[in-house]
N, CA, C and O atoms as a Maestro MAE file, in Angstrom:
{
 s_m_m2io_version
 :::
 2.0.0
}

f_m_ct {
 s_m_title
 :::
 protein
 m_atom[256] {
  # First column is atom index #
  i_m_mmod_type
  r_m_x_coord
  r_m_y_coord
  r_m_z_coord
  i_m_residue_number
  s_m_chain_name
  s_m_pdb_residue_name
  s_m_pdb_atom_name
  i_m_atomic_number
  :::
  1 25 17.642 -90.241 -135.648 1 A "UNK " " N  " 7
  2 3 18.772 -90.887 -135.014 1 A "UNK " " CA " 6
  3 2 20.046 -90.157 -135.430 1 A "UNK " " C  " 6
  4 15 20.284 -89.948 -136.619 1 A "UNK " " O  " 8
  5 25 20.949 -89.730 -134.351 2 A "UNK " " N  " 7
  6 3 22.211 -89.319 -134.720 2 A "UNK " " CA " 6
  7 2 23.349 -89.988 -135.638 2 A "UNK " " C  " 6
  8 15 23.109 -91.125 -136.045 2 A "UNK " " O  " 8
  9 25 24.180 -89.577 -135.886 3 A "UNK " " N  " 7
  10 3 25.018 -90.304 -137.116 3 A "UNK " " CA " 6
  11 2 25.964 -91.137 -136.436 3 A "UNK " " C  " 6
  12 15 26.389 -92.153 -136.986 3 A "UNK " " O  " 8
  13 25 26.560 -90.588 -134.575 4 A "UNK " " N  " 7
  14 3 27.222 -91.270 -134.243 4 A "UNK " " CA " 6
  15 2 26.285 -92.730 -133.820 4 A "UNK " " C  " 6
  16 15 26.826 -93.835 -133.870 4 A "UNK " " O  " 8
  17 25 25.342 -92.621 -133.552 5 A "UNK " " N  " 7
  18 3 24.478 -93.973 -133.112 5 A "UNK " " CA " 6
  19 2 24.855 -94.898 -134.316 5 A "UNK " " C  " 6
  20 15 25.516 -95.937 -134.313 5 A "UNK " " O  " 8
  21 25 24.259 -94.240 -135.334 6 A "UNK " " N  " 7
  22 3 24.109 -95.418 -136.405 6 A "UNK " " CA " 6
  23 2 25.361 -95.700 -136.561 6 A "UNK " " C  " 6
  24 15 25.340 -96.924 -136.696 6 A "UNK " " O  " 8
  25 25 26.678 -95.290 -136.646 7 A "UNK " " N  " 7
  26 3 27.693 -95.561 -136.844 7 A "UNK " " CA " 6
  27 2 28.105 -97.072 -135.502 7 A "UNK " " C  " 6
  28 15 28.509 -98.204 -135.766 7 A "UNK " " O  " 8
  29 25 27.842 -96.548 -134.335 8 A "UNK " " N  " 7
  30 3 27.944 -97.849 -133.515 8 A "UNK " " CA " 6
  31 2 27.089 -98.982 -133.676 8 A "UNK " " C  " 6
  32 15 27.536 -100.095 -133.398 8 A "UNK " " O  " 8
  33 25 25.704 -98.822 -134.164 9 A "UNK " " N  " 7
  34 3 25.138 -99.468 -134.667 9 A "UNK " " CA " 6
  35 2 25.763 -100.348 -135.537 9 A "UNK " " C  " 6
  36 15 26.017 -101.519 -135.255 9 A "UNK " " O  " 8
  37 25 26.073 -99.681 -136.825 10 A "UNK " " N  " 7
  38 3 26.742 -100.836 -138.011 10 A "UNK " " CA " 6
  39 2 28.249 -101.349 -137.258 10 A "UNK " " C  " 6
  40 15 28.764 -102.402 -137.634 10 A "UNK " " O  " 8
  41 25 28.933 -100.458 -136.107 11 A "UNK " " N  " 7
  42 3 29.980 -101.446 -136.222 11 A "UNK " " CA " 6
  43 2 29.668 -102.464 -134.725 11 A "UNK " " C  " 6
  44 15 30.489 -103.187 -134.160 11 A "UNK " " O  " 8
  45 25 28.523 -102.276 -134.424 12 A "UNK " " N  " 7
  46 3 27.933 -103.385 -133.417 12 A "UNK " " CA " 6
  47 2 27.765 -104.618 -134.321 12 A "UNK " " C  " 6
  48 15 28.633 -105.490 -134.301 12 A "UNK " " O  " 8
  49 25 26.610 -104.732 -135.166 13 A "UNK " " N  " 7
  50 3 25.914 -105.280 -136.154 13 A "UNK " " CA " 6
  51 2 27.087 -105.186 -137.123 13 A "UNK " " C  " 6
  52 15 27.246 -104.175 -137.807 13 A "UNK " " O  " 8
  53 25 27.925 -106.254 -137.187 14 A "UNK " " N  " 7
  54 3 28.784 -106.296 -138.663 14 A "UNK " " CA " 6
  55 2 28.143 -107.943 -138.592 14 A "UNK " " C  " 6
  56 15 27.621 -108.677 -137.753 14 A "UNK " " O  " 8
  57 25 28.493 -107.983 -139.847 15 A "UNK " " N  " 7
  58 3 28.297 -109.387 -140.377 15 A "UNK " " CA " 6
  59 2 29.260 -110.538 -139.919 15 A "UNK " " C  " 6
  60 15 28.808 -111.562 -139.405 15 A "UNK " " O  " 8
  61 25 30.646 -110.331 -140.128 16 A "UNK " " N  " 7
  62 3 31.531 -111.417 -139.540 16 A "UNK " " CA " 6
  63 2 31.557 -111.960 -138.375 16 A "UNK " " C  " 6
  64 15 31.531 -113.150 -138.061 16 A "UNK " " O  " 8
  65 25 31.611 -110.991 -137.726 17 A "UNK " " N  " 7
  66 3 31.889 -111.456 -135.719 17 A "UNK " " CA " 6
  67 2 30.392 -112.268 -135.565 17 A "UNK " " C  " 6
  68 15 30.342 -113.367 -135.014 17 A "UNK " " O  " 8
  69 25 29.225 -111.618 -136.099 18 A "UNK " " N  " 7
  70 3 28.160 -112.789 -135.820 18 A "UNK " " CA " 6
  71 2 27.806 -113.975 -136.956 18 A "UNK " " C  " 6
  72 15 26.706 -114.525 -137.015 18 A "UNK " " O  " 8
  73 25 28.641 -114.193 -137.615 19 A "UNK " " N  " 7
  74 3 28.461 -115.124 -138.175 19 A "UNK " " CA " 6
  75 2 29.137 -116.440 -137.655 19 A "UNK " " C  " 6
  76 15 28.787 -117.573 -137.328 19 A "UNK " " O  " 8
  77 25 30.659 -115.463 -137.779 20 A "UNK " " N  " 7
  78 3 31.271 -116.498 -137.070 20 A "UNK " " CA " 6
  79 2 31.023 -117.047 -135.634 20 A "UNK " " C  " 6
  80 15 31.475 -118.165 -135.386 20 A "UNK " " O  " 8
  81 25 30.355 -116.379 -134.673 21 A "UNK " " N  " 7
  82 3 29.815 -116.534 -133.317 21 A "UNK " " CA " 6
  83 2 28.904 -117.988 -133.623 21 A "UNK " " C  " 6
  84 15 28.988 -119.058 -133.021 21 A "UNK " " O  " 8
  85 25 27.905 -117.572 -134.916 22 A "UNK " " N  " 7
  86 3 26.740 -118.646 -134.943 22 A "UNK " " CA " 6
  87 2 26.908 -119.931 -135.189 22 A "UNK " " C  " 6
  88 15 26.251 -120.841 -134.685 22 A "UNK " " O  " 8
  89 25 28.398 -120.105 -136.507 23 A "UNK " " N  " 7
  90 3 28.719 -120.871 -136.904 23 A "UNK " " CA " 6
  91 2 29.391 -121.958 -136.012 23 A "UNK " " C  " 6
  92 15 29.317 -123.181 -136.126 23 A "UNK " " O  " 8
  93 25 30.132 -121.135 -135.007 24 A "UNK " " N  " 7
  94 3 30.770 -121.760 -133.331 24 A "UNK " " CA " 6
  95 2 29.798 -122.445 -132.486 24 A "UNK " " C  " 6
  96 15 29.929 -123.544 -131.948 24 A "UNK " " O  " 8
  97 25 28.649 -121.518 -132.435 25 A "UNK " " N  " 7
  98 3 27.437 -122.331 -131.248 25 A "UNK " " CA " 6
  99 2 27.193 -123.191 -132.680 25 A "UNK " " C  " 6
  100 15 27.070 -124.227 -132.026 25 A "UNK " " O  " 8
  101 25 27.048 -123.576 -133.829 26 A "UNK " " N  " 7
  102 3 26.689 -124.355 -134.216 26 A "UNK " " CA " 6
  103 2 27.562 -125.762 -134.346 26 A "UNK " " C  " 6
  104 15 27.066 -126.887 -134.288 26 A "UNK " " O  " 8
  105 25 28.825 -125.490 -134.513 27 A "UNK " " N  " 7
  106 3 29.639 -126.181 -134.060 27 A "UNK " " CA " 6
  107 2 29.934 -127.002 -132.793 27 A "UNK " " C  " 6
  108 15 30.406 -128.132 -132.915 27 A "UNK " " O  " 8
  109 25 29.672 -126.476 -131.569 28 A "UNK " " N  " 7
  110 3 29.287 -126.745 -130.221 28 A "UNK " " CA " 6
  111 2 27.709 -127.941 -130.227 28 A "UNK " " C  " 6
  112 15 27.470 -128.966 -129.588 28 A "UNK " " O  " 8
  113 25 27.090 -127.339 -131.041 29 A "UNK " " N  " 7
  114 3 26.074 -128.237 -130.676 29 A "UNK " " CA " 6
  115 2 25.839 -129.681 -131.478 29 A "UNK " " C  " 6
  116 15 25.061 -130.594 -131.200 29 A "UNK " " O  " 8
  117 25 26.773 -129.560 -132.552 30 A "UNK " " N  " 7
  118 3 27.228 -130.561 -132.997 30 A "UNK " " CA " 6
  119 2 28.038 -131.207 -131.980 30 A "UNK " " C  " 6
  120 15 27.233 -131.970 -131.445 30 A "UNK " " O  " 8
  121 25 29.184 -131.357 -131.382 31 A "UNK " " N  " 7
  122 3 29.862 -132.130 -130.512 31 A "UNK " " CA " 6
  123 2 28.878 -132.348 -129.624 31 A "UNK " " C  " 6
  124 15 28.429 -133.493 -129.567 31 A "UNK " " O  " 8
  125 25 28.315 -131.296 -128.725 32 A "UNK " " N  " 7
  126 3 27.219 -132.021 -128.269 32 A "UNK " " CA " 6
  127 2 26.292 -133.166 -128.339 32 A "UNK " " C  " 6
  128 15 25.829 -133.799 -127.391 32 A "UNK " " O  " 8
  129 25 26.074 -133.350 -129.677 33 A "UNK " " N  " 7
  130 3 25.216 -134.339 -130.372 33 A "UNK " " CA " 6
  131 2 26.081 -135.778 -129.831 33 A "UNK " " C  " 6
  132 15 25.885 -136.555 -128.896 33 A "UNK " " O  " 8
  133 25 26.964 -135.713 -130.746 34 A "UNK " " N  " 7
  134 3 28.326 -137.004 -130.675 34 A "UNK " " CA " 6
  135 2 29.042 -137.407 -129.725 34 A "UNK " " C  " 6
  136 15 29.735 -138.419 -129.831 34 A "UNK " " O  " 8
  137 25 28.975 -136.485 -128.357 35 A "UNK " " N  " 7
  138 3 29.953 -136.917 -127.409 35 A "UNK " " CA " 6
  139 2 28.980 -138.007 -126.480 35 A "UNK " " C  " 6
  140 15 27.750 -137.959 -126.438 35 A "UNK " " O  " 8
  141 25 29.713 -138.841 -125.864 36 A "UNK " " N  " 7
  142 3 29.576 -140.090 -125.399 36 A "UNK " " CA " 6
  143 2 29.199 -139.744 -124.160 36 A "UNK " " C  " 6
  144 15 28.341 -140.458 -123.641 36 A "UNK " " O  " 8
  145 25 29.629 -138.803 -123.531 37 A "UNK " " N  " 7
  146 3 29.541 -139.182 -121.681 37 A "UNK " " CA " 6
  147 2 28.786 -138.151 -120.922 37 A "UNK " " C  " 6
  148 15 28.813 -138.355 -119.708 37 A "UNK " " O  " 8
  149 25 28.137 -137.129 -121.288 38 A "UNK " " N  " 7
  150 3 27.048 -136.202 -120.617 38 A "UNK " " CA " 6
  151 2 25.779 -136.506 -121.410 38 A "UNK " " C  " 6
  152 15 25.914 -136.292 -122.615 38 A "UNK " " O  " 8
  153 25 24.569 -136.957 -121.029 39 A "UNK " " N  " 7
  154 3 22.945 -137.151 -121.390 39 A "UNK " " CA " 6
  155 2 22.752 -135.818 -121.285 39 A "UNK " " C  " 6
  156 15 21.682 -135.626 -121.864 39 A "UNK " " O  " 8
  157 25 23.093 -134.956 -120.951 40 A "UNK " " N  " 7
  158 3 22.505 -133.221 -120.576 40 A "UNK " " CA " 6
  159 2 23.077 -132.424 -121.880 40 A "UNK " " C  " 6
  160 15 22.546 -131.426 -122.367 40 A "UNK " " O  " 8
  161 25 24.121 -132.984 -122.291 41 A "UNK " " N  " 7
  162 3 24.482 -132.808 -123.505 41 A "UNK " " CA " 6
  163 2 23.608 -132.654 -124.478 41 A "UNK " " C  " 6
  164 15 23.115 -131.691 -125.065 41 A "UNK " " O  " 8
  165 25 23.466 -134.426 -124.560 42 A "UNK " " N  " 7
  166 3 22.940 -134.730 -125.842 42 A "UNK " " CA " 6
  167 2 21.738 -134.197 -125.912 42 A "UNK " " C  " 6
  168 15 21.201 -134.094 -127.015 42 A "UNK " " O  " 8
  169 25 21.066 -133.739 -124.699 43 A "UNK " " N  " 7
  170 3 19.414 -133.396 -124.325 43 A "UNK " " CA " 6
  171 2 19.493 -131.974 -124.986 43 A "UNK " " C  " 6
  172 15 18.647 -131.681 -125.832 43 A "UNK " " O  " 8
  173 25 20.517 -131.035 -124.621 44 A "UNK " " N  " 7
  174 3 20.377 -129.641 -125.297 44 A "UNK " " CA " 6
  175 2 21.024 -129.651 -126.514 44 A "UNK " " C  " 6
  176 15 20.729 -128.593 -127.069 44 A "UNK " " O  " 8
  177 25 21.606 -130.173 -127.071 45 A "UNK " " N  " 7
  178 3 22.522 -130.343 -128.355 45 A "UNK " " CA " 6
  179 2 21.039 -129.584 -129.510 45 A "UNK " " C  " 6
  180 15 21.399 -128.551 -130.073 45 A "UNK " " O  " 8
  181 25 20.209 -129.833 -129.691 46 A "UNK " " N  " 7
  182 3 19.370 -129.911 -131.007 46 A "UNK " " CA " 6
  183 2 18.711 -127.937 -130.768 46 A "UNK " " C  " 6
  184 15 18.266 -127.227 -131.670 46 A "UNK " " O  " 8
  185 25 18.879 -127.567 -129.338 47 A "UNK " " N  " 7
  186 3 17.985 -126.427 -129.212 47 A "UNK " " CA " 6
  187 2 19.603 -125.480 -129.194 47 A "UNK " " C  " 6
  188 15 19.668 -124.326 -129.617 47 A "UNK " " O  " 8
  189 25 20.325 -125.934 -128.853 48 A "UNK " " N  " 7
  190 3 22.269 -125.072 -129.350 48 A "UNK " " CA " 6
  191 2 22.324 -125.105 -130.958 48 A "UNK " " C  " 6
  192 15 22.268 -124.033 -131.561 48 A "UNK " " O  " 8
  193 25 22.431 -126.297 -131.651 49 A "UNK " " N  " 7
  194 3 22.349 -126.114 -132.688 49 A "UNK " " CA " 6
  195 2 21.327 -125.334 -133.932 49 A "UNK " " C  " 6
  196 15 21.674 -124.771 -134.970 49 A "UNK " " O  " 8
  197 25 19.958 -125.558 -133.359 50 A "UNK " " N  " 7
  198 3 18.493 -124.520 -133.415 50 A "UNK " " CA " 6
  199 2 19.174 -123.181 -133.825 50 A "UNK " " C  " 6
  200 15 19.441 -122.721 -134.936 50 A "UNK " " O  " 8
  201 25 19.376 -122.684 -132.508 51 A "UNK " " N  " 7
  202 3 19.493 -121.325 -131.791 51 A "UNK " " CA " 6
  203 2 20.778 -120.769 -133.091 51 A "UNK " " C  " 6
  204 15 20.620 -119.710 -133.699 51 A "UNK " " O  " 8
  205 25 21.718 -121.483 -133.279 52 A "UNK " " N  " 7
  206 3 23.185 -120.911 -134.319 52 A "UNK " " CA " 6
  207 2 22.530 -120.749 -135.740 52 A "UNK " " C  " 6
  208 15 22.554 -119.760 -136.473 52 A "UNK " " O  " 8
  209 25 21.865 -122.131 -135.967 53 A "UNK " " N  " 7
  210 3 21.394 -121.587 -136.915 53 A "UNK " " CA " 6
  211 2 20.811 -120.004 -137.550 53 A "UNK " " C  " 6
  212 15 21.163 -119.159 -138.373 53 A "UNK " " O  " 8
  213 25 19.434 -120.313 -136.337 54 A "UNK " " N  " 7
  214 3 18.431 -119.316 -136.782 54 A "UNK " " CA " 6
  215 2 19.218 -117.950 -136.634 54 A "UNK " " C  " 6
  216 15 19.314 -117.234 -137.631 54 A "UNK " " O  " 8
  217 25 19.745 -117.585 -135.517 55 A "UNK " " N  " 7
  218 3 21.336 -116.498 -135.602 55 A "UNK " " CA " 6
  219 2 21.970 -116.540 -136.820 55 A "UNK " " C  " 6
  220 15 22.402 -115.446 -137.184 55 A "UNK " " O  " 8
  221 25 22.181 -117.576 -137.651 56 A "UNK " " N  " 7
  222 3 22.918 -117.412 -138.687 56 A "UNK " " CA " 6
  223 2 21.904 -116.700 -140.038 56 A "UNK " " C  " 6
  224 15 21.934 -115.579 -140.545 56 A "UNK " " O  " 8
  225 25 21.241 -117.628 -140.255 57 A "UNK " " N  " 7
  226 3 20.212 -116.820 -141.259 57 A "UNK " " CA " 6
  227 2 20.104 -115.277 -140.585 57 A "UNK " " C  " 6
  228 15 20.606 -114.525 -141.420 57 A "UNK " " O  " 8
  229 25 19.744 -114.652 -139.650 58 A "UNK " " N  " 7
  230 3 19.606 -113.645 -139.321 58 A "UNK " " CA " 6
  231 2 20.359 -112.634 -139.384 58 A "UNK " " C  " 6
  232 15 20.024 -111.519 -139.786 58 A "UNK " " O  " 8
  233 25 21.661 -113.039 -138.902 59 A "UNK " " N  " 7
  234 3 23.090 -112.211 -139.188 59 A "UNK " " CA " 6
  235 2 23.536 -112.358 -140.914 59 A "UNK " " C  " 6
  236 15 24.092 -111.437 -141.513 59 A "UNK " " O  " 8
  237 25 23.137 -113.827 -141.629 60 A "UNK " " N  " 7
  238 3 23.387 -113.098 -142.870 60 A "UNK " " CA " 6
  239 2 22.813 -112.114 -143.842 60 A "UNK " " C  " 6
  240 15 22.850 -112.193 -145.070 60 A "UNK " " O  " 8
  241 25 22.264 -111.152 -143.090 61 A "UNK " " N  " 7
  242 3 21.198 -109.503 -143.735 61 A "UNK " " CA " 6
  243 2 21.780 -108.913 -142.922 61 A "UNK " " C  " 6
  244 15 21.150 -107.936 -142.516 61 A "UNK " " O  " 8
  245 25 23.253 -109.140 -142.233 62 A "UNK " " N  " 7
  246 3 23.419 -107.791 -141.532 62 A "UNK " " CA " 6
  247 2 24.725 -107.178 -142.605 62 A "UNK " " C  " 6
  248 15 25.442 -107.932 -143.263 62 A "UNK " " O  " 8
  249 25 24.833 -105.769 -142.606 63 A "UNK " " N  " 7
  250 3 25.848 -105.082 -143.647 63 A "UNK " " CA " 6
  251 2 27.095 -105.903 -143.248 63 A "UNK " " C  " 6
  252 15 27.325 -106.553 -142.228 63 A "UNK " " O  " 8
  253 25 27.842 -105.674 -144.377 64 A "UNK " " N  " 7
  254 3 29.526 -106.513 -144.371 64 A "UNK " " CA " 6
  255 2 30.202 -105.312 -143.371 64 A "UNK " " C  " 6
  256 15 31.383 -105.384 -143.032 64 A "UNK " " O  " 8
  :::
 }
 m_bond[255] {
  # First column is bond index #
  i_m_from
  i_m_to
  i_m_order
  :::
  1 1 2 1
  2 2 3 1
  3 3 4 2
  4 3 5 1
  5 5 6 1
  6 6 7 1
  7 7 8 2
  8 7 9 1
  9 9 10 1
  10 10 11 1
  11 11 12 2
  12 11 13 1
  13 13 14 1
  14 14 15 1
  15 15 16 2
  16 15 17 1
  17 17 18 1
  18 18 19 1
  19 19 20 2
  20 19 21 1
  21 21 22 1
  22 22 23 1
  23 23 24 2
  24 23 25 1
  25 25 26 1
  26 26 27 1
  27 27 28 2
  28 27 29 1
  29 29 30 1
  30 30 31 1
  31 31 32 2
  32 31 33 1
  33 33 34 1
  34 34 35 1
  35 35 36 2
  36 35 37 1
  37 37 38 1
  38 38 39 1
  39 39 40 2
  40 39 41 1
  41 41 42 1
  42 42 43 1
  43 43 44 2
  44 43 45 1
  45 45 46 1
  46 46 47 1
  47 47 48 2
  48 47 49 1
  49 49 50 1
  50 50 51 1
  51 51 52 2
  52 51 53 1
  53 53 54 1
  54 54 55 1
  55 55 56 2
  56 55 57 1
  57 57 58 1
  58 58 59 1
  59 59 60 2
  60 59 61 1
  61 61 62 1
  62 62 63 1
  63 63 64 2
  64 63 65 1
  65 65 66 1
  66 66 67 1
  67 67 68 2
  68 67 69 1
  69 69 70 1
  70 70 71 1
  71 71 72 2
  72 71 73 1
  73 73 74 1
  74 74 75 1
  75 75 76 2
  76 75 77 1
  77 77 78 1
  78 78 79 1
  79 79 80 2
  80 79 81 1
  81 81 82 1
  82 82 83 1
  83 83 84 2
  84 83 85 1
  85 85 86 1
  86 86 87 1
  87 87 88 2
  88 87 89 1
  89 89 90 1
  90 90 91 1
  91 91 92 2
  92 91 93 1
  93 93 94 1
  94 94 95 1
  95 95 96 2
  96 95 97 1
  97 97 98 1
  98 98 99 1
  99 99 100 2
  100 99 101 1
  101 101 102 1
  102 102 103 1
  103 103 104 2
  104 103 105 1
  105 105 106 1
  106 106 107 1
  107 107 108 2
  108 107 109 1
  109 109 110 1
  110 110 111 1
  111 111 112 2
  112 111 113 1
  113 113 114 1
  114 114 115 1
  115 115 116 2
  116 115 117 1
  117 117 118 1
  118 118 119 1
  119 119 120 2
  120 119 121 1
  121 121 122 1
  122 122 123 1
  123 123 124 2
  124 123 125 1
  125 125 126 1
  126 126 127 1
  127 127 128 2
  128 127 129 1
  129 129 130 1
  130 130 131 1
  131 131 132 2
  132 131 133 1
  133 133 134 1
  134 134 135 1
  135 135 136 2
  136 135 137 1
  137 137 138 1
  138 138 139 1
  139 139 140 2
  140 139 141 1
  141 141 142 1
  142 142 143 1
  143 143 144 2
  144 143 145 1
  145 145 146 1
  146 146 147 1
  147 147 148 2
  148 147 149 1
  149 149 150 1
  150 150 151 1
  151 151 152 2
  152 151 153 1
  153 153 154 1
  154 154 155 1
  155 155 156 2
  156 155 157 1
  157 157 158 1
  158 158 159 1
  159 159 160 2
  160 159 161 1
  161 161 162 1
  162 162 163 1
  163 163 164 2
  164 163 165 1
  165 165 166 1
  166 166 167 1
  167 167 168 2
  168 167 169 1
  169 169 170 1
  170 170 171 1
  171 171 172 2
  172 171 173 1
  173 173 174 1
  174 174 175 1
  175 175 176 2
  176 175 177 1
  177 177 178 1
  178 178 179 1
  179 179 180 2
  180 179 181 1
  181 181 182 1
  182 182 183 1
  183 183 184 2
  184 183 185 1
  185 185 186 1
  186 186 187 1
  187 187 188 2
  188 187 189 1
  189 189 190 1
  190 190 191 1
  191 191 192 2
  192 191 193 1
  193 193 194 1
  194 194 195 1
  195 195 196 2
  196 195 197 1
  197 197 198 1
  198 198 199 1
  199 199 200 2
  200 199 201 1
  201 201 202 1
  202 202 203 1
  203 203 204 2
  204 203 205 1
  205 205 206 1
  206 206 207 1
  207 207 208 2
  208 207 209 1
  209 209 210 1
  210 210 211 1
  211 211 212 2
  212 211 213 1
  213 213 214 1
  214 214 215 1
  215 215 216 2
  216 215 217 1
  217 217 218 1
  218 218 219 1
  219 219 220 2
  220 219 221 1
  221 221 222 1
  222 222 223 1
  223 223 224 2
  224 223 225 1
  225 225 226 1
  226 226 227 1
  227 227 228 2
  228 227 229 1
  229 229 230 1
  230 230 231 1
  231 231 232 2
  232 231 233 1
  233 233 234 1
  234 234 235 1
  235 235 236 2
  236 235 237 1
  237 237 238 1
  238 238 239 1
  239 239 240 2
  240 239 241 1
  241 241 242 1
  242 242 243 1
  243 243 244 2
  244 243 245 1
  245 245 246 1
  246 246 247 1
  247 247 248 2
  248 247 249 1
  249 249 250 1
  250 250 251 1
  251 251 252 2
  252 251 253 1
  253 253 254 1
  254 254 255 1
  255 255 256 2
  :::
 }
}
C-alpha cells in the first residue's frame, strides 16, 4: 500500500469525528426512546441506540 493511501486512511479513520458521530446516534436513540408522539420512534429507538453503540466500541481502536 502506498504512503499516500495510508495517510488518507488514518485521516479518514480518526478517532474523534467517529466517536463523536456514535455518541450522537446514541443520543438520538435515546430521545427516541422518551418521546411521546411517534410509535415508529419508539419501535426503532433500541436498534439506533444498538447500532452507536457497537460503532462506538469499534471506533474506540481507531488511532487518535
Amino acid at each position: 500500500m502506498k504512503q499516500e493511501n495510508k495517510s488518507l486512511l488514518r485521516r479518514i479513520f480518526r478517532r474523534g469525528i467517529w466517536e463523536n458521530f456514535s455518541t450522537a446516534l446514541i443520543l438520538i436513540g435515546v430521545f427516541m426512546l422518551m418521546q411521546p408522539f411517534a410509535m415508529w420512534m419508539y419501535t426503532y429507538s433500541f436498534i439506533v441506540i444498538l447500532i452507536g453503540t457497537i460503532g462506538f466500541v469499534i471506533t474506540s481502536h481507531f488511532p487518535d
